[in-house]
C-alpha positions as CSV (number, residue, x, y, z in Angstrom):
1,X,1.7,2.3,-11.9
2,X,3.1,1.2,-15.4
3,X,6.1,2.4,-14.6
4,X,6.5,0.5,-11.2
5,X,5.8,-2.4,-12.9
6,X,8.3,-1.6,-15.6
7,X,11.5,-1.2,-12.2
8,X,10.3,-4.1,-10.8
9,X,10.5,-6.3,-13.8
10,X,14.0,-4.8,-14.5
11,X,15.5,-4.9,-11.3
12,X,14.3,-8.9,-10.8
13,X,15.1,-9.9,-14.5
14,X,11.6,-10.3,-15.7
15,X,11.2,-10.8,-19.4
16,X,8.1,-9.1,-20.7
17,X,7.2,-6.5,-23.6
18,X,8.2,-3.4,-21.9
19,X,8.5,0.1,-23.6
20,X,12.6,0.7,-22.9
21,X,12.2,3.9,-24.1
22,X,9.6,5.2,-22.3
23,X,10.5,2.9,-19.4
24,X,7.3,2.1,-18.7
25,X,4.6,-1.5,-19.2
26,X,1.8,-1.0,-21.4
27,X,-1.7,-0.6,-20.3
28,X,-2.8,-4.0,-21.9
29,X,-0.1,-5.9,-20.1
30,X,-1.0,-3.7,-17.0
31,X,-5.2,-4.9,-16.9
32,X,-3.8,-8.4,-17.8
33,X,-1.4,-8.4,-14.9
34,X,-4.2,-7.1,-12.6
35,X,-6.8,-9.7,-13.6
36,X,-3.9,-12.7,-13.2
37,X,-3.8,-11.6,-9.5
38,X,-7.0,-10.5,-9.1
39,X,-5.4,-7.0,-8.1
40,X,-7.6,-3.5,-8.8
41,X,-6.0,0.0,-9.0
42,X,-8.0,2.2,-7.1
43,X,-8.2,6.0,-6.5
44,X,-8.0,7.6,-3.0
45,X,-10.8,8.8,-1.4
46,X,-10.4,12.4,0.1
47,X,-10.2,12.6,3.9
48,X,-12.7,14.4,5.8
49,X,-12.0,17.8,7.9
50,X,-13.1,15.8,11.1
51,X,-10.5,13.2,10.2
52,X,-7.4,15.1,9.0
53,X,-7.6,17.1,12.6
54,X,-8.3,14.2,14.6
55,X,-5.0,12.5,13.5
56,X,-2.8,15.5,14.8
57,X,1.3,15.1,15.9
58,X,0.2,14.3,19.7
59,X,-1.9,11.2,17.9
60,X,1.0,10.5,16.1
61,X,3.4,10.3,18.6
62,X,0.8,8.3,20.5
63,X,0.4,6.1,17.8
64,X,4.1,5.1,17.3
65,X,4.8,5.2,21.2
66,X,2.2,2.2,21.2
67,X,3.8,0.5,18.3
68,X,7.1,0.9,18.9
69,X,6.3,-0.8,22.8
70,X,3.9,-3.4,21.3
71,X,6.7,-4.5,18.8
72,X,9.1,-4.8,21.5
73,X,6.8,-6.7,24.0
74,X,5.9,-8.8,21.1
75,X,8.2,-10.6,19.2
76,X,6.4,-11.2,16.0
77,X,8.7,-13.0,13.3
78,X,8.2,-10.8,10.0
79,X,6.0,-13.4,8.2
80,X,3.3,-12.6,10.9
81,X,3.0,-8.4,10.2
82,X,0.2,-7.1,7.9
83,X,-0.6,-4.2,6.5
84,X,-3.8,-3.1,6.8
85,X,-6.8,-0.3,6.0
86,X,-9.5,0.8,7.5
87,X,-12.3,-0.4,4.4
88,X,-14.1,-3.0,7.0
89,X,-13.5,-1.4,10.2
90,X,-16.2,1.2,11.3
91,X,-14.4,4.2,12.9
92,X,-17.9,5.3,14.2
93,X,-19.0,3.8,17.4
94,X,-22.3,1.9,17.2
């Protein structure tokens, strides 16, 4: 993550106290950063068994099929996409 930070600074001409060397932000200016915009680095949870067989190449293909017809149906202007996870949504029918 420091070291993202440290590219994107460089490549957009941000002025900050970056190692050069090790081309890399520090940790302090890292938390700092994080807190400014209320951002939190998180780890990954494993997958389950049940879940990494469920999403298998003929899901896939499904999946993209959809999107790829939706996105063409629907001409959304690129403000209007988001990216989105699955921490709210309940993949477990009630």
């Amino acid at each position: 993550m420091i070291k993202v930070a440290f590219e994107y600074a460089d490549v957009n001409g941000v002025a900050g106290r970056f190692n050069n060397e090790r081309k890399s932000a520090g940790k302090d200016w890292l938390k700092s950063f994080c807190k400014r915009n209320k951002l939190s680095v998180r780890n990954p949870e494993q997958f389950s068994v049940a879940r990494a067989m469920a999403f298998n190449e003929v899901q896939g293909t499904r999946f993209y099929n959809n999107l790829k017809s939706c996105c063409l149906e629907k001409t959304f202007a690129a403000h209007r996409k988001f990216n989105m996870d699955e921490t709210v949504i309940s993949t477990v029918p009630q």
